[in-house]
Structures are given as C-alpha cells and as structure tokens.
KESE-598366 format. One record per atom (N, C-alpha, C): residue in one letter; x, y, z. Coordinates in steps of 0.001 Angstrom, whole numbers, plus 524288, in hexadecimal, padded with zeros to 5 digits. Layout:
REM KESE-598366
AXYZ/...
***
This chain:
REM KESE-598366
X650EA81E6DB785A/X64C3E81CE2B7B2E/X64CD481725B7CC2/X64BB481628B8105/X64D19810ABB833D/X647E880E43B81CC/X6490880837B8403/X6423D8052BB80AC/X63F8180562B8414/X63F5880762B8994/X63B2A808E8B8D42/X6397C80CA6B8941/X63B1C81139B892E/X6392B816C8B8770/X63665814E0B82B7/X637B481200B7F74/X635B281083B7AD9/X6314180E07B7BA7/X630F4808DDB7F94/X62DB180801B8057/X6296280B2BB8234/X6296780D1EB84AE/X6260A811ABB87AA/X6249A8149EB8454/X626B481799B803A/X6268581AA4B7C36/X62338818AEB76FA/X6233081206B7558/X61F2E8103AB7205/X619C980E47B7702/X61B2C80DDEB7C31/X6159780D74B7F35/X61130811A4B7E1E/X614678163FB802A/X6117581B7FB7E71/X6105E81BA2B7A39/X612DB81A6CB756E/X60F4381C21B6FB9/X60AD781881B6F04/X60C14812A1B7008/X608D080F34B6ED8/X6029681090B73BE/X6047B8121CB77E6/X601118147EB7B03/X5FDFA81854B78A5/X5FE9881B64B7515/X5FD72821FBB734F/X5F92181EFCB6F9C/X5FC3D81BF8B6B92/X5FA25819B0B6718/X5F47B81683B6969/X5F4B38130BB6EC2/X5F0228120AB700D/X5EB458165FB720B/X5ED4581993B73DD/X5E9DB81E16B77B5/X5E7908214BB7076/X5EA9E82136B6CF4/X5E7B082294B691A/X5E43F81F5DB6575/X5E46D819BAB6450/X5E05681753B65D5/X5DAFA81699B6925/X5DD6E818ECB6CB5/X5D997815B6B7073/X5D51B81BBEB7047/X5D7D1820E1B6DA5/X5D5228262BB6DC6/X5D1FC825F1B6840/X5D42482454B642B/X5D2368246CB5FBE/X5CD8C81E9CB5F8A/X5CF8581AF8B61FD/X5CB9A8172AB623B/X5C5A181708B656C/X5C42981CA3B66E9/X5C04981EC1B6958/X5BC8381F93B64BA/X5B7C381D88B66C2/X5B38F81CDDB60BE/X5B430823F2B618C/X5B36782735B5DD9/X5B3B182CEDB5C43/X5B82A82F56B5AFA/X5BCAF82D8EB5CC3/X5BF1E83046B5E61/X5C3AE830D7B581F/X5C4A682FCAB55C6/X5C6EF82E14B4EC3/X5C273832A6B4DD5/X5BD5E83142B4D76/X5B9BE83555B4B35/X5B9B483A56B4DE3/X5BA9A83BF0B509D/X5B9898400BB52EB/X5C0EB842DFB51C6/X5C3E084149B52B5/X5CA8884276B513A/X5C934843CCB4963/X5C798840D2B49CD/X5C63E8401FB4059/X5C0B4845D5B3FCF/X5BE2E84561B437C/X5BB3584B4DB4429/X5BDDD85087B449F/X5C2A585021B4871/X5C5738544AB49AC/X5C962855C5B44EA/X5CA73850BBB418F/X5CE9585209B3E19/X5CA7C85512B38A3/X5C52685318B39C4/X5C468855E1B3511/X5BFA285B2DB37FE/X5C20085E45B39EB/X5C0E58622AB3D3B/X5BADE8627CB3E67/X5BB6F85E40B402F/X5B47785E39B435C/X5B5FF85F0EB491A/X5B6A286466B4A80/X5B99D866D6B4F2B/X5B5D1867A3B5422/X5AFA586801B550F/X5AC4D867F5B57B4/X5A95F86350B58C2/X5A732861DBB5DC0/X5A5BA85DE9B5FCC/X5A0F985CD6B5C2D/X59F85860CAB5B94/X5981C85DE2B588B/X59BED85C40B522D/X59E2F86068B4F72/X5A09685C19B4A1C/X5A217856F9B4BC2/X5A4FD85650B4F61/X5A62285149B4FB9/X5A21584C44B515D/X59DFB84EDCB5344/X5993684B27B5435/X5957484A66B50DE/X594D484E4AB4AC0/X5935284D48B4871/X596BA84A50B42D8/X59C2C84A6DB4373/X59D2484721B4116/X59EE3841BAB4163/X59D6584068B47BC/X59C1583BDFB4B4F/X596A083A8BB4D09/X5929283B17B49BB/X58BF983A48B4B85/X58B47836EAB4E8E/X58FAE8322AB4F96/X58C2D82DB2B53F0/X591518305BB5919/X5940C83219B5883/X5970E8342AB5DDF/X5934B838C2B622B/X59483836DFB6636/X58F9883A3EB69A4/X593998404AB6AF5/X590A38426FB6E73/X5955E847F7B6FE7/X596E7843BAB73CB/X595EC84255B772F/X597C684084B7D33/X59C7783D20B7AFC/X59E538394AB7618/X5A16F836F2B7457/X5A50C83AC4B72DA/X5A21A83F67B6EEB/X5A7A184049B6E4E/X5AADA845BBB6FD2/X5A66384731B745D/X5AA2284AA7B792A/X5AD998455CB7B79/X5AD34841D2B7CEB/X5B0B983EEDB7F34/X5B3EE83C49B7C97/X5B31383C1AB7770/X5B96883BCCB742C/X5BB73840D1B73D5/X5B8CE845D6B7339/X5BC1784984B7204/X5BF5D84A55B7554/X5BDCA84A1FB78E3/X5BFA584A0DB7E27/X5C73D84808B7F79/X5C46084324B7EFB/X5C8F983D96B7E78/X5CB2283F8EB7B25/X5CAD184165B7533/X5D0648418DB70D4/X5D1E9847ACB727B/X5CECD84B03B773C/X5D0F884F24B77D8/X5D77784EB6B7C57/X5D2FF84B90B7F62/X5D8E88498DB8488/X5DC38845F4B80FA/X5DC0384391B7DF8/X5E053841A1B7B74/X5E498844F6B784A/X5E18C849B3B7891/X5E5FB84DA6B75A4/X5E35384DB6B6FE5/X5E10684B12B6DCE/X5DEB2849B0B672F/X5DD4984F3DB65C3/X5D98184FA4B6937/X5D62A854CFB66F3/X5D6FE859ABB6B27/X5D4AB85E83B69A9/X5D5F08627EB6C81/X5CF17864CDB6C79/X5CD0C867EFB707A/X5C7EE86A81B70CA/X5C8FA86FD5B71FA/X5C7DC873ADB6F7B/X5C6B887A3BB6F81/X5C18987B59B6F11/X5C17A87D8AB7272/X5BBC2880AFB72B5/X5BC0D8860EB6FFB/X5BB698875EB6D3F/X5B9DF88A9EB6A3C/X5B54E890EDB6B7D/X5B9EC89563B6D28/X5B6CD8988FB6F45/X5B35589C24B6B7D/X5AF2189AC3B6AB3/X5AD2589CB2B66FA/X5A73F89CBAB6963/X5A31689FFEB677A/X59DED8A049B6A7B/X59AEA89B27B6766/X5976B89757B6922/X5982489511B6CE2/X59F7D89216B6B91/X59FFA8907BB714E/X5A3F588D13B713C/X5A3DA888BDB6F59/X5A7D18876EB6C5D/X5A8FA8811BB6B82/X5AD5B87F65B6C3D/X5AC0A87B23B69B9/X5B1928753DB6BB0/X5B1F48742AB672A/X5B75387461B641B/X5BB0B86FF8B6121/X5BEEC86CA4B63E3/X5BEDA868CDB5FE6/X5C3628666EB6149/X5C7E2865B4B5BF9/X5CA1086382B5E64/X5CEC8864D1B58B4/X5D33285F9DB5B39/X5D72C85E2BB56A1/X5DB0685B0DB58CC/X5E1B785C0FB592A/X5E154859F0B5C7E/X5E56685C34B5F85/X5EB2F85B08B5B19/X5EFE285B59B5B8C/X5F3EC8597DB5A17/X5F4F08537DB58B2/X5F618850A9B5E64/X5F4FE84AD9B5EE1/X5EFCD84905B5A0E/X5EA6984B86B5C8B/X5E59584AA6B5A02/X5E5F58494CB522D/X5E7DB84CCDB508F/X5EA8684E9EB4C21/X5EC5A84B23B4A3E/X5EFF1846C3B4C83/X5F3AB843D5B4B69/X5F1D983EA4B498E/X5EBE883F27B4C4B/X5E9E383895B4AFD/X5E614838AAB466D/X5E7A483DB0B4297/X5E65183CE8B3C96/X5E6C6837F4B38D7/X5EB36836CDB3AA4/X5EE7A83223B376A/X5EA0182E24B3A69/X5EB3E82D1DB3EA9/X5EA33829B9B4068/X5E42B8286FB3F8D/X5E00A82C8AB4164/X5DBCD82CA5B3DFB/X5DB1E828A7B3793/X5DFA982C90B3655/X5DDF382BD7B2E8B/X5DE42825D3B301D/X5E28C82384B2FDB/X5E47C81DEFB30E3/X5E04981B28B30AC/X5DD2381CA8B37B2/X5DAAD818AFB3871/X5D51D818ECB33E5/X5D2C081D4DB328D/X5CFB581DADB2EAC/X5D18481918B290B/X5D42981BEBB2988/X5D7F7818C6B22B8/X5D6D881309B2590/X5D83E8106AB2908/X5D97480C4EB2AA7/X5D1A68071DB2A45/X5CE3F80D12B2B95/X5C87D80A43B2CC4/X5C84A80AB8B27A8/X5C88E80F0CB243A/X5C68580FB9B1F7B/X5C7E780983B19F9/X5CE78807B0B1C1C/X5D0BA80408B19AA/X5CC6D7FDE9B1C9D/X5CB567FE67B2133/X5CA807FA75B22F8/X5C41A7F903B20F8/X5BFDA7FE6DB1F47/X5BA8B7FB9AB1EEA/X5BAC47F9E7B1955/X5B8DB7F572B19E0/X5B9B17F276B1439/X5B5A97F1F0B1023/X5B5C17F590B0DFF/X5B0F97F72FB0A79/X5B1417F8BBB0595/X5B48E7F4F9B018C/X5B7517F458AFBE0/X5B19A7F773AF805/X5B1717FA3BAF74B/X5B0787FB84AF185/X5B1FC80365AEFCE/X5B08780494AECDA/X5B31F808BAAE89E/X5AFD580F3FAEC08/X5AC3680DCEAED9D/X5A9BD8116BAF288/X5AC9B81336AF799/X5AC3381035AFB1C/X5B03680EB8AFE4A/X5B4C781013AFEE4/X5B98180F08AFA3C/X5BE5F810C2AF902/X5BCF2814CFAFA05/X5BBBE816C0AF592/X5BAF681DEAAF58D/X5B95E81FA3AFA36/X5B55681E0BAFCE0/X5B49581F4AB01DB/X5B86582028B05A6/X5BA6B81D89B0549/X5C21881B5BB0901/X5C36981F33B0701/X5C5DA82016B0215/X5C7F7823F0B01BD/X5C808829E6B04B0/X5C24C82B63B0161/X5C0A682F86B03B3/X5C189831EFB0993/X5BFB482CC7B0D08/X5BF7B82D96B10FA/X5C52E82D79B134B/X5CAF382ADEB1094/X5CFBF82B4CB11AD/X5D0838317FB1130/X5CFAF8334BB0D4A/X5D0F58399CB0B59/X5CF8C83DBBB0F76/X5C8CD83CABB100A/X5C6CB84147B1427/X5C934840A3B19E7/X5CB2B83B3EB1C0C/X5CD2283AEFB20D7/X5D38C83CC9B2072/X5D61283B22B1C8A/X5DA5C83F7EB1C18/X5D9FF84570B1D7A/X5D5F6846F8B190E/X5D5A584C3DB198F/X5D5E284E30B2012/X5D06784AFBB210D/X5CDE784D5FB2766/X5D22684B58B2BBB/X5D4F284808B29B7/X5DA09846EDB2E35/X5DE228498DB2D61/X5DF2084C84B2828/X5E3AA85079B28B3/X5E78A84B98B276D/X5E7918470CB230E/X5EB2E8434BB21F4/X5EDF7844A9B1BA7/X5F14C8452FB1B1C/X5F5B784738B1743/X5F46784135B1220/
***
C-alpha cells in the first residue's frame, strides 16, 4: 500500500470515527440504541422509557440511526399492525462503545461515599448485562 492509499485509508476511518460521533452525539440517540439493546423494540417502550423525549424527536432519530444503517424497522404483520425496530449488525457493534462511554460518566460524577459505590457498581453490572458485555 503506498502512503497516498494509506493516507486516504486513515482519512476514511478517522472520517467514519467522526460521522459516529457526530450520530451518537444527538441528545437521544445513546438512549434510544441502550433501549434497543435492552429490547425495548416498539416506539411507545421507547418513549416511555424516555418521558421528556417527544414522538416527533424520536421518529426523527429513529429515523437518522435507521439511514445510518444502526437500526433496522419491521412492521409486523399481525392484526392491528405494528412497528419494531431492532439493531442492525454495524448497530450491534457500538455495545462496547456504549459500555465505555457509560463506564467513562459513571467514573467521572464525583460523589465519594459507600452508597454511591454500590450504586456504580450495580449500575456497571445491569449495563453489561443489557449491552450484551462479556
């Protein structure tokens, strides 16, 4: 590989790496991906486990992490009809990345006493679980 190609080749990742930023840095959009991982698969679960998110917000994220490839939507032929959504392959992948940044806020609020810890904890364990983290 010559250092054009190379170059060009860390443009594109470092490119990828921003466009996923710039998708996850959408106020909902971490919550609504952390909804899907812990199979809150219908639009109203996900709005009730988002109470200040409106529908009009988050049809238009679903939307957005759908054209990004993140998530996938089936309608569901069943009397009446519905809509899930579910995540895609790619979608799947930003488990880690999720946990991370969780682990990362959870280390950062600074709130020392013997409550708390445990709290951290806890809340490290169940986001494993619901992220599918080993």
């Amino acid at each position: 590989m010559s250092t054009t190609q190379k170059d060009y080749y860390f443009d594109e990742v470092y490119r990828t790496i921003d466009e996923t930023f710039d998708c996850l840095g959408k106020k909902w959009s971490v919550k609504i991906i952390k909804g899907l991982f812990c199979n809150r698969n219908h639009f109203k679960d996900l709005l009730e486990l988002n109470p200040a998110l409106s529908s009009k917000v988050l049809s238009e994220r679903l939307k957005e992490l759908e054209k990004k490839g993140i998530i996938e939507k089936k309608v569901v032929n069943s009397n009446p009809f519905h809509t899930e959504y579910f995540l895609t392959e790619k979608g799947l992948k930003l488990n880690k990345i999720i946990f991370e940044m969780f682990d990362f806020a959870l280390d950062t609020v600074d709130i020392n006493n013997e409550h708390c810890s445990k709290l951290r904890e806890e809340s490290k364990k169940k986001a494993r679980v619901c992220l599918n983290i080993k």
